[in-house]
N, C-alpha and C positions, 0 to 999 in steps of 0.2 A: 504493500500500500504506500511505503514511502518513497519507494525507488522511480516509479514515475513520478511524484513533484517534485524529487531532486532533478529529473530527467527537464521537465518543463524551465525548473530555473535556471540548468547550465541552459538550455535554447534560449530563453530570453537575456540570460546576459550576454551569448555568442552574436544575440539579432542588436543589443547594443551595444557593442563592441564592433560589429560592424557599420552600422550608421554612425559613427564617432567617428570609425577611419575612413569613411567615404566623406566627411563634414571637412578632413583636416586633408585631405588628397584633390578634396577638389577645388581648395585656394581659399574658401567663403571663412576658413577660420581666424579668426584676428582673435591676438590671445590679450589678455586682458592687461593693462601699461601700467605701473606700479606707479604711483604719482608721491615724490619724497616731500614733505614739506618742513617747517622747521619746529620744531622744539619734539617731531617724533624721535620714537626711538626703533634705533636696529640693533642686527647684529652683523660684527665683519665675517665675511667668505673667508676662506682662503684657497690657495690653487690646493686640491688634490695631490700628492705625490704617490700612493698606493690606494687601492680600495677600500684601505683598512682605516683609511683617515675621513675624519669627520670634515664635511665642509664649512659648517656655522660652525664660530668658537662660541662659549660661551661670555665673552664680552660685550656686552651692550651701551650703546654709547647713544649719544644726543645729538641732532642733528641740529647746528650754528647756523647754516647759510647753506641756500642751492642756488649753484651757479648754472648760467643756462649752457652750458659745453657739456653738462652732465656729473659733474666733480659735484663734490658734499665738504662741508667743513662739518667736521665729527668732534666733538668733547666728550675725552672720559671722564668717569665718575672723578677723578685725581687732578680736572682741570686741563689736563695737555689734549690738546688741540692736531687736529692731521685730516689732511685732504686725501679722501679715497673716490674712487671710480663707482658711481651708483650699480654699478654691473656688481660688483665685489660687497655688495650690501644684502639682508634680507631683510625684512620687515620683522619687529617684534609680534605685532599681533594678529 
């Protein structure tokens, strides 16, 4: 009795899993623009070196200033101040 509604749900999620990739194959997707403003807070990226490293550190810092070239001026919790590249950013919330 339970093995056909398991059967039904893997079908429905295989039918949206494919209208997802027909949505993002056929161009119509525009993924949603992260807009930075000031006194949010993020977290820094950093590049990857192995799989086994995390991307977001656990540092969270305050956003100073957005410049329109894309750069952040960031304040940690200690007052020092650093311009990082909004790519290299996530959002805290």
């Amino acid at each position: 009795k339970t093995i056909p509604i398991a059967i039904e749900k893997l079908f429905i999620a295989q039918q949206c899993n494919t209208l997802q990739y027909a949505l993002i194959c056929s161009g119509a997707y525009r993924p949603q623009l992260q807009r930075f403003l000031k006194e949010d807070y993020i977290y820094l990226q950093y590049e990857m070196h192995t799989t086994l490293d995390i991307k977001a550190s656990c540092t969270i810092q305050s956003i100073k200033d957005v410049f329109s070239n894309g750069f952040l001026l960031l304040e940690g919790k200690n007052g020092q101040e650093c311009r990082k590249h909004s790519k290299n950013v996530s959002s805290s919330y």
